[in-house]
OpenMM code with the backbone's topology and positions (N, CA, C; nanometers):
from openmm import Vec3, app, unit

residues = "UNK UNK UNK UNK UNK UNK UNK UNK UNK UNK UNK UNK UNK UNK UNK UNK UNK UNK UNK UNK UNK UNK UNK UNK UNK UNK UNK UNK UNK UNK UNK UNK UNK UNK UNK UNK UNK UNK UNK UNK UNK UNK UNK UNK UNK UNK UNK UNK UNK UNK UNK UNK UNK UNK UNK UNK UNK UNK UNK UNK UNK UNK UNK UNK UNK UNK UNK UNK UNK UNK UNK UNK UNK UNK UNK UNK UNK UNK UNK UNK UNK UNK UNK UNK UNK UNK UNK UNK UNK UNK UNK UNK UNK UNK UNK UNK UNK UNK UNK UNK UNK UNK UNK UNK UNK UNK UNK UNK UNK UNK UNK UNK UNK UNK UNK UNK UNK UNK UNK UNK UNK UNK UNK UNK UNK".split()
positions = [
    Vec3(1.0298, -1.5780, -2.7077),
    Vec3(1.1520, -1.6516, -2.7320),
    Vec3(1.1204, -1.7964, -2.7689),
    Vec3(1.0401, -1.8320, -2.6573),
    Vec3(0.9969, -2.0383, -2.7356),
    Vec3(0.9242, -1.9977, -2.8440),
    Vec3(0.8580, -1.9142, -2.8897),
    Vec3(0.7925, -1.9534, -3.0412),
    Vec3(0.8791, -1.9127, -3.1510),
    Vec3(0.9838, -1.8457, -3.1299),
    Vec3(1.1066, -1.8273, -3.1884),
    Vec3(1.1881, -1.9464, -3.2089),
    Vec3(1.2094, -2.0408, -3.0962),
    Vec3(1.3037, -2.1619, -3.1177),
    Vec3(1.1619, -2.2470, -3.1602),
    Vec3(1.0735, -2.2281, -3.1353),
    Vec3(0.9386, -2.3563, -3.1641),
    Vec3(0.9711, -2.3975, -3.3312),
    Vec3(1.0227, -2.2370, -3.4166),
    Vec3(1.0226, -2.2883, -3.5895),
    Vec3(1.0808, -2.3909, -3.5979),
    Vec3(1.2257, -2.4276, -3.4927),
    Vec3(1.3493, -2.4843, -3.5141),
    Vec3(1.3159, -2.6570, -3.4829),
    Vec3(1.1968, -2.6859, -3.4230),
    Vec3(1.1515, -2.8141, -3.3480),
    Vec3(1.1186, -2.9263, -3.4871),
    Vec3(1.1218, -3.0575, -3.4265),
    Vec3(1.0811, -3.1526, -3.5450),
    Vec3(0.9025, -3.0934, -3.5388),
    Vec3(0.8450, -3.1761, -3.6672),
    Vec3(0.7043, -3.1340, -3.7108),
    Vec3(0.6323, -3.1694, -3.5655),
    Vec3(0.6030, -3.3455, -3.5308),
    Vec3(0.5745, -3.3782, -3.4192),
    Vec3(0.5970, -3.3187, -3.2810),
    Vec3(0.6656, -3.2395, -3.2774),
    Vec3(0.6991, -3.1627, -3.1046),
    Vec3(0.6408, -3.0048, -3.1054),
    Vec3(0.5929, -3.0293, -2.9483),
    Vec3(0.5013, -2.9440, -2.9563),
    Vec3(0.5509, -2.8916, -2.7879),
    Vec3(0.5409, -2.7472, -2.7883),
    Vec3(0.6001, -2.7072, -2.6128),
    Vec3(0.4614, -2.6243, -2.5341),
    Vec3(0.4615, -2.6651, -2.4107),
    Vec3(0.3535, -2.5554, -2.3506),
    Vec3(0.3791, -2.5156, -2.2072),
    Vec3(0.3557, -2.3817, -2.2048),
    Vec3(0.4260, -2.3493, -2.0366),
    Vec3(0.3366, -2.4115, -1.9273),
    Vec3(0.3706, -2.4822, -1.8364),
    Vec3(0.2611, -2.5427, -1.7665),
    Vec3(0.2364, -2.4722, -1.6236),
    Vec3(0.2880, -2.3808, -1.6087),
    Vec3(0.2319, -2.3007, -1.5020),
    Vec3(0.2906, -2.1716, -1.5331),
    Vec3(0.2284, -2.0635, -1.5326),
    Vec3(0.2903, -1.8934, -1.5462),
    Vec3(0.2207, -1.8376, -1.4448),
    Vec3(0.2951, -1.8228, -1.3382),
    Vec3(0.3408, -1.7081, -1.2532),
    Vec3(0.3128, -1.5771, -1.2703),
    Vec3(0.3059, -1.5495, -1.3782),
    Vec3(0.2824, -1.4034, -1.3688),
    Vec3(0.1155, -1.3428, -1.3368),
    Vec3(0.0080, -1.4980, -1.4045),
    Vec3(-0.1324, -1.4711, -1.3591),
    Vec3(-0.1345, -1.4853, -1.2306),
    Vec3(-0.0484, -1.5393, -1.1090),
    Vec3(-0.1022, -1.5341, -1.0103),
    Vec3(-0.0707, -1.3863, -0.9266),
    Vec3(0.0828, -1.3080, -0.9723),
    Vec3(0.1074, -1.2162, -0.9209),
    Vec3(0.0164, -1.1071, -1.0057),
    Vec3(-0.0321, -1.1038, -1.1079),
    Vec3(-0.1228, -1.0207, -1.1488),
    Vec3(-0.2195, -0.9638, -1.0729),
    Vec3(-0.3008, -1.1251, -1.0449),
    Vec3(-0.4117, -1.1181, -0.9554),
    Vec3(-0.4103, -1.1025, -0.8323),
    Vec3(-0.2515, -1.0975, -0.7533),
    Vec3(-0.2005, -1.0783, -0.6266),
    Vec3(-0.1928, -0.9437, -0.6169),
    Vec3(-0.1521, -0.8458, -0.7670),
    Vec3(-0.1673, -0.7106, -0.7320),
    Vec3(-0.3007, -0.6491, -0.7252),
    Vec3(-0.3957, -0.7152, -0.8331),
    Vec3(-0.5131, -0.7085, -0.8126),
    Vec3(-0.6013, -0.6473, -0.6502),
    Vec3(-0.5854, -0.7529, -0.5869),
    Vec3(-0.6188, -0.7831, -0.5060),
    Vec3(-0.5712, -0.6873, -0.4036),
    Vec3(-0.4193, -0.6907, -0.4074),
    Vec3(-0.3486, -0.5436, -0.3118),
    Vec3(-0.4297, -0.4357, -0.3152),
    Vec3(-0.4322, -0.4123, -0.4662),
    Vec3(-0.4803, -0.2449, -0.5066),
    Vec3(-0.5976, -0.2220, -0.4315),
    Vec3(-0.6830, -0.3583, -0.4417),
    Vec3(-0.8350, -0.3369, -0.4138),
    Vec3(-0.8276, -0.3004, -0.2406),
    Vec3(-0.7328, -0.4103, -0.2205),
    Vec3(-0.7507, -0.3972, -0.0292),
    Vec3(-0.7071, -0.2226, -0.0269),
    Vec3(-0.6255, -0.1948, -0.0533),
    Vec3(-0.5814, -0.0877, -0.0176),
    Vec3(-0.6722, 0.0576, -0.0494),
    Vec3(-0.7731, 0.0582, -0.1559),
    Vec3(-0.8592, 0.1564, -0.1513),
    Vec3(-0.9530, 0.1433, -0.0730),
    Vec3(-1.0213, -0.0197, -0.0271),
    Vec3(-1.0782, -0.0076, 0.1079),
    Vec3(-1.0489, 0.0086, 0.2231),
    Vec3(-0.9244, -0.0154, 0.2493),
    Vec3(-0.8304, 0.0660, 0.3383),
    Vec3(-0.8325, 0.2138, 0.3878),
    Vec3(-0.8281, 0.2814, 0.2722),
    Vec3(-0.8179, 0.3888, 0.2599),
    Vec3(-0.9660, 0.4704, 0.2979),
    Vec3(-1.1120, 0.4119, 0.2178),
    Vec3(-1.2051, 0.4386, 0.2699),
    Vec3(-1.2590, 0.4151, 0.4268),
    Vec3(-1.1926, 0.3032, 0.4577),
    Vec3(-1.2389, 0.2916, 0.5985),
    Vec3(-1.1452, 0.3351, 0.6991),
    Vec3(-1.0200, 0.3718, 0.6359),
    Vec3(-0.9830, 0.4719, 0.7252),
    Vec3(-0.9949, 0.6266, 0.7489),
    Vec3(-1.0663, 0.6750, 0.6608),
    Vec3(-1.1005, 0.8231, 0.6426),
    Vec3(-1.2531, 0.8364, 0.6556),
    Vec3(-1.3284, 0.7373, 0.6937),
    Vec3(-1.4562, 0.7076, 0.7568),
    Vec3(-1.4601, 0.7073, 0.9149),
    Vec3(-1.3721, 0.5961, 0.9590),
    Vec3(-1.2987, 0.6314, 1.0726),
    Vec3(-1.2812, 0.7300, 1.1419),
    Vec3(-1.2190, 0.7925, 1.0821),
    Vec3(-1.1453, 0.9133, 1.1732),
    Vec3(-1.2201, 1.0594, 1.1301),
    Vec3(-1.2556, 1.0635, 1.0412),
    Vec3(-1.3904, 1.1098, 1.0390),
    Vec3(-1.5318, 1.0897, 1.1408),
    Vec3(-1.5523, 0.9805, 1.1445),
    Vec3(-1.6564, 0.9509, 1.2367),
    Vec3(-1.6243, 0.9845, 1.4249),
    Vec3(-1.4615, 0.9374, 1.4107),
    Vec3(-1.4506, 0.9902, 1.6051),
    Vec3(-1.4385, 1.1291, 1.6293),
    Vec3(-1.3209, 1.1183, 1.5082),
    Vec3(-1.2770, 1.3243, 1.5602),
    Vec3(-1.3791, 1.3922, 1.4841),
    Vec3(-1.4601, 1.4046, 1.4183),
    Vec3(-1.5988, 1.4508, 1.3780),
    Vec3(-1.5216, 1.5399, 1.2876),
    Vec3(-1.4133, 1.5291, 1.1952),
    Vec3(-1.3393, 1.6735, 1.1353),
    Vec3(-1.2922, 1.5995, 1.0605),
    Vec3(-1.3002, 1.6394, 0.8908),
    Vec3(-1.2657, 1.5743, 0.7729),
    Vec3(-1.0967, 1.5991, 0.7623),
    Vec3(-1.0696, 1.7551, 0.8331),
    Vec3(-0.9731, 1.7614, 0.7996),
    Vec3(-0.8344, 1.6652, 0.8937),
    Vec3(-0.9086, 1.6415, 0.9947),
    Vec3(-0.8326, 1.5046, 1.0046),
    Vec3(-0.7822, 1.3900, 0.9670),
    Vec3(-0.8573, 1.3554, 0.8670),
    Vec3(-0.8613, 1.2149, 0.7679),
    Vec3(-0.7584, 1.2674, 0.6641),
    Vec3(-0.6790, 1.3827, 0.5940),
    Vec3(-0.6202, 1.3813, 0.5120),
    Vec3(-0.4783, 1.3263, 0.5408),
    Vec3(-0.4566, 1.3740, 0.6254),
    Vec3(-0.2926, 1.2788, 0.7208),
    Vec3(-0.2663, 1.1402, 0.7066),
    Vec3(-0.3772, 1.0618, 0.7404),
    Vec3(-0.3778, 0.9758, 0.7068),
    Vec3(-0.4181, 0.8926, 0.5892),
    Vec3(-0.4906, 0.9991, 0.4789),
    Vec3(-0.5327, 0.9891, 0.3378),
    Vec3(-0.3636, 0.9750, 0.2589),
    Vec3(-0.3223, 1.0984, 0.3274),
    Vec3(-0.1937, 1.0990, 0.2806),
    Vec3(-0.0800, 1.0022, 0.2821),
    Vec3(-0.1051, 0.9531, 0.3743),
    Vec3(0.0339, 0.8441, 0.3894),
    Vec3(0.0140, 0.7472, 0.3358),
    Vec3(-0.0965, 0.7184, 0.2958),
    Vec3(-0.0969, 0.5599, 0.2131),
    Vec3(-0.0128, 0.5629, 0.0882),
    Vec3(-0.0387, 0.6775, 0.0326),
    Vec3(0.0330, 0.6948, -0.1284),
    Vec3(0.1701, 0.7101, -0.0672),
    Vec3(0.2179, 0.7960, 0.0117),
    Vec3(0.3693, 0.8598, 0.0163),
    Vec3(0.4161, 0.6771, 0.0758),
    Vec3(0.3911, 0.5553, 0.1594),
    Vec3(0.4190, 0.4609, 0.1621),
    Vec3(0.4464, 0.3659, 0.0464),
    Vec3(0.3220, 0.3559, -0.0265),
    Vec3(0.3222, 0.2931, -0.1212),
    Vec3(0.4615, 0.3155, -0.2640),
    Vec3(0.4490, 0.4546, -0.2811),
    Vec3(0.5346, 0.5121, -0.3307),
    Vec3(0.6657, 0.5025, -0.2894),
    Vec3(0.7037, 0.5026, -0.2178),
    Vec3(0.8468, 0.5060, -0.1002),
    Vec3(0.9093, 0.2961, -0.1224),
    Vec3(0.7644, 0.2728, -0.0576),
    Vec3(0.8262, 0.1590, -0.0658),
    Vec3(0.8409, 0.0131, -0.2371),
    Vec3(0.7581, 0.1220, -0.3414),
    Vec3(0.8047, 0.0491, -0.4394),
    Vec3(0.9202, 0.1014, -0.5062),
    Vec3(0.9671, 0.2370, -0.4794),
    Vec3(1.0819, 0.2747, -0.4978),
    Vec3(1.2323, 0.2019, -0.4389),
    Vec3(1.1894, 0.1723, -0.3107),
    Vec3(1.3012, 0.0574, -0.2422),
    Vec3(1.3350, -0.0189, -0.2544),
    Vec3(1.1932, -0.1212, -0.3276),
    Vec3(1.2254, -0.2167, -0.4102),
    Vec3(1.2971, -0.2175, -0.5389),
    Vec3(1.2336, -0.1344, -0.6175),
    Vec3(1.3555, -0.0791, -0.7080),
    Vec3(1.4814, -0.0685, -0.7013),
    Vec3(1.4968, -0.0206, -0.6517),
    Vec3(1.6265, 0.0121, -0.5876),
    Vec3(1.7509, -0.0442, -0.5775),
    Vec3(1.6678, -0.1334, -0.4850),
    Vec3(1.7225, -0.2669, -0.4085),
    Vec3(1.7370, -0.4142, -0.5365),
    Vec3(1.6535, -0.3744, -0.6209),
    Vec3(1.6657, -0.4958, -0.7050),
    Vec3(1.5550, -0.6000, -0.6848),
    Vec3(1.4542, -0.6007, -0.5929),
    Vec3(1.4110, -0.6934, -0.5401),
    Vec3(1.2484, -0.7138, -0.6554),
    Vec3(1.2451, -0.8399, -0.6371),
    Vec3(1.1318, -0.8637, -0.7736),
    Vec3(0.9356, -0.8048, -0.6560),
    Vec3(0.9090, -0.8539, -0.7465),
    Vec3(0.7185, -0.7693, -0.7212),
    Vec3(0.7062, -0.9335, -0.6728),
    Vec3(0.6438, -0.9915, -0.5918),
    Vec3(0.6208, -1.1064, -0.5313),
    Vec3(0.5220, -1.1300, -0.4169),
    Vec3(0.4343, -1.2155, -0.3859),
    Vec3(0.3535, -1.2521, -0.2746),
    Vec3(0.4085, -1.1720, -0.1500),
    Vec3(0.4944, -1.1887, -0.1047),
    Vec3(0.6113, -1.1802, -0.0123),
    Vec3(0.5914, -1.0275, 0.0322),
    Vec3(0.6320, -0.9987, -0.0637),
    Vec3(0.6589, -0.8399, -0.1239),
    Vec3(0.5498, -0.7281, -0.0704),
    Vec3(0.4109, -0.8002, -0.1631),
    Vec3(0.3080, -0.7570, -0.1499),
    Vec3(0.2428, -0.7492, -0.0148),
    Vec3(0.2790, -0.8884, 0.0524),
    Vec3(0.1993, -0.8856, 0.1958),
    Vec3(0.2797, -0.8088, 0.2862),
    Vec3(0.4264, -0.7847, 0.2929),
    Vec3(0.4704, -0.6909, 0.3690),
    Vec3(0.4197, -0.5769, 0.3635),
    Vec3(0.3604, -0.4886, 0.1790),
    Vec3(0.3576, -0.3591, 0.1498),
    Vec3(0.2489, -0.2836, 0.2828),
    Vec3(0.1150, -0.4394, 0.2322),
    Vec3(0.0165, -0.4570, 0.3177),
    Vec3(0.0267, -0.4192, 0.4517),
    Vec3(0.1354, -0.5023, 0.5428),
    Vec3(0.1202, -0.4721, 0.6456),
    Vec3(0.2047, -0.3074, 0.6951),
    Vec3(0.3177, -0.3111, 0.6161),
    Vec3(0.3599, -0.1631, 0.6598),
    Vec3(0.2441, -0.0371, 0.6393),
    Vec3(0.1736, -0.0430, 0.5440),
    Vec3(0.0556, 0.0189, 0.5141),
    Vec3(-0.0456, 0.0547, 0.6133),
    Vec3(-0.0627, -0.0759, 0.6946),
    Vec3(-0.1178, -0.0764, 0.8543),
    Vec3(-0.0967, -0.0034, 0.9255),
    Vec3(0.0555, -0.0432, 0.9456),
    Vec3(0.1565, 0.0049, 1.0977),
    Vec3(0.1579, 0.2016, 1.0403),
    Vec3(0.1757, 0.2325, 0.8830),
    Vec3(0.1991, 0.3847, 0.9188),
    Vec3(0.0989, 0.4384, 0.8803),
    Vec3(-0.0683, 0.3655, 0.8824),
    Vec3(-0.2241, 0.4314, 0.8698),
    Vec3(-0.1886, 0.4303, 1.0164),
    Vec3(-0.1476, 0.3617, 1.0939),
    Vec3(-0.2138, 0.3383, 1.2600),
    Vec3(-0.1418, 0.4546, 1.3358),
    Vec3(-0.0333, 0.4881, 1.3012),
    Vec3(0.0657, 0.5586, 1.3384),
    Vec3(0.0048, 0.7320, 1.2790),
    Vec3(-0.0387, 0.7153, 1.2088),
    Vec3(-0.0978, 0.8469, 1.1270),
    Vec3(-0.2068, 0.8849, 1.2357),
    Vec3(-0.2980, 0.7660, 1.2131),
    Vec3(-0.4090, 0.8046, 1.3450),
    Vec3(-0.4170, 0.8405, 1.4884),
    Vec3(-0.2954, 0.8024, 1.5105),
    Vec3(-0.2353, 0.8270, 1.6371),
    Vec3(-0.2307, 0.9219, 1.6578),
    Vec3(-0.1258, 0.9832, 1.5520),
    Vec3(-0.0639, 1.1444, 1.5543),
    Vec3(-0.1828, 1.2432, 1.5777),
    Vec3(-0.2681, 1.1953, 1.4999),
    Vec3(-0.3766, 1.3156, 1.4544),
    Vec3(-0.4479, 1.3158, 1.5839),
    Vec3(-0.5164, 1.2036, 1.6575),
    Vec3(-0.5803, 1.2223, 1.7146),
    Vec3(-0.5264, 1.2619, 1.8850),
    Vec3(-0.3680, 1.2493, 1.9414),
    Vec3(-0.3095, 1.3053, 1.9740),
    Vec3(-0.3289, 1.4600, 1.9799),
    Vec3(-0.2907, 1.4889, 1.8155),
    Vec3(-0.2824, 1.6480, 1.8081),
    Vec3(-0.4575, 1.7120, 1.8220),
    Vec3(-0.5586, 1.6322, 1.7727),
    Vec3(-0.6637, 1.7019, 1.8078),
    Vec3(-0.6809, 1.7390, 1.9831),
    Vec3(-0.6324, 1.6068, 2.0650),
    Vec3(-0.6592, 1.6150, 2.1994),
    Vec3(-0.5853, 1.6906, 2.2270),
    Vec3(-0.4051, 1.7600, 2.1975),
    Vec3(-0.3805, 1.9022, 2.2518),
    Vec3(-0.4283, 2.0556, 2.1535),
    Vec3(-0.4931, 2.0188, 2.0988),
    Vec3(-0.5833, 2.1380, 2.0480),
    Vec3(-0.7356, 2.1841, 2.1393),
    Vec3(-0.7546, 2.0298, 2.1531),
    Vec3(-0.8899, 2.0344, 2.2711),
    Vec3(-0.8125, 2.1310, 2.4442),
    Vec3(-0.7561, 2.0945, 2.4777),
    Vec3(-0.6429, 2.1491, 2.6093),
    Vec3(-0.5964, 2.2642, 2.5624),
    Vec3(-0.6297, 2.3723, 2.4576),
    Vec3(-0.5827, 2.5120, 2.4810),
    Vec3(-0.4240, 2.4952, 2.3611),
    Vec3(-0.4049, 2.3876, 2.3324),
    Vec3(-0.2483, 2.4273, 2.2650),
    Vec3(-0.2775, 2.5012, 2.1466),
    Vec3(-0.1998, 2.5688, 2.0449),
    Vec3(-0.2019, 2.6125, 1.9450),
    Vec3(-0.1539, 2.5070, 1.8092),
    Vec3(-0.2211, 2.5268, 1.7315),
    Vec3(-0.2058, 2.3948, 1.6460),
    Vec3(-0.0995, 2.3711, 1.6212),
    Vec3(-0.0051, 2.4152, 1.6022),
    Vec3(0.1706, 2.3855, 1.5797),
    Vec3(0.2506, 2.3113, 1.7105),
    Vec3(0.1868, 2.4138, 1.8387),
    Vec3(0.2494, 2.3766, 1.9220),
    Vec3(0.1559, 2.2108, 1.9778),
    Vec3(0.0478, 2.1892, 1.9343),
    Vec3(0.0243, 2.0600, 1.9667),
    Vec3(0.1004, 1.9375, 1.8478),
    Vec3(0.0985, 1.9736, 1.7753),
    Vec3(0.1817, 1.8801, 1.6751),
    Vec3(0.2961, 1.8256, 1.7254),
    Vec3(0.4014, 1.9551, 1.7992),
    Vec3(0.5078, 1.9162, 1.8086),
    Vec3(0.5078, 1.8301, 1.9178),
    Vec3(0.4063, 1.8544, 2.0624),
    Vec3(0.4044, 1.7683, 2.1453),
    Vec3(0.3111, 1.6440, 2.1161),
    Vec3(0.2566, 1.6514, 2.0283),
    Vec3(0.2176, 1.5152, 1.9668),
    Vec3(0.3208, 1.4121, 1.9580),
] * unit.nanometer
topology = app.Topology()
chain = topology.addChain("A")
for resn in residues:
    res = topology.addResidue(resn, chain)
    for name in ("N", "CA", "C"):
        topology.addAtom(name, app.Element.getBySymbol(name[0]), res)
């Protein structure tokens, strides 16, 4: 749009954006994406390494995307712009339902260890 009105300017005038915003949220998603696949590795290293069973780690493999997903849809939604703000909340909810994932699982392994049947430890998980 300014190099559109720029034809319309005297010869002498000259315009330049002096700060754009959008390189810093670029590099703010940047940066998300990255935390969040190390996230992801060190949480499926994790839980791998205590409960000694891979198939434990997918629960919580899983929820990072179904979060991520969920919650840029809300934003959508909602109208709300992509922002610092934004991002560091995604971050921390990302936390709270990896931590909550790990919980569950390792819960349900300990009533699988006690004789339950895998369904029926879930539910008392």
């Amino acid at each position: 749009k300014m190099a559109e009105l720029a034809t319309r300017f005297p010869e002498d005038m000259q315009w330049a954006a002096p700060y754009d915003p959008t390189v810093f949220v670029r590099d703010s998603i940047r940066a998300v994406v990255q935390t969040l696949l190390e996230a992801v590795v060190l949480v499926v290293l994790v839980v791998i390494l205590f409960l000694q069973t891979w198939r434990a780690s997918i629960i919580p493999l899983i929820a990072v995307p179904v979060s991520v997903v969920g919650t840029f849809s809300i934003l959508y939604l909602l109208g709300f712009s992509l922002n610092t703000l934004s991002l560091f909340g995604l971050v921390l909810a990302i936390g709270i339902v990896v931590d909550d994932a790990i919980v569950v699982v390792e819960n349900v392994e300990r009533n699988i260890e006690e004789g339950l049947a895998p369904l029926a430890a879930a539910y008392q998980a």
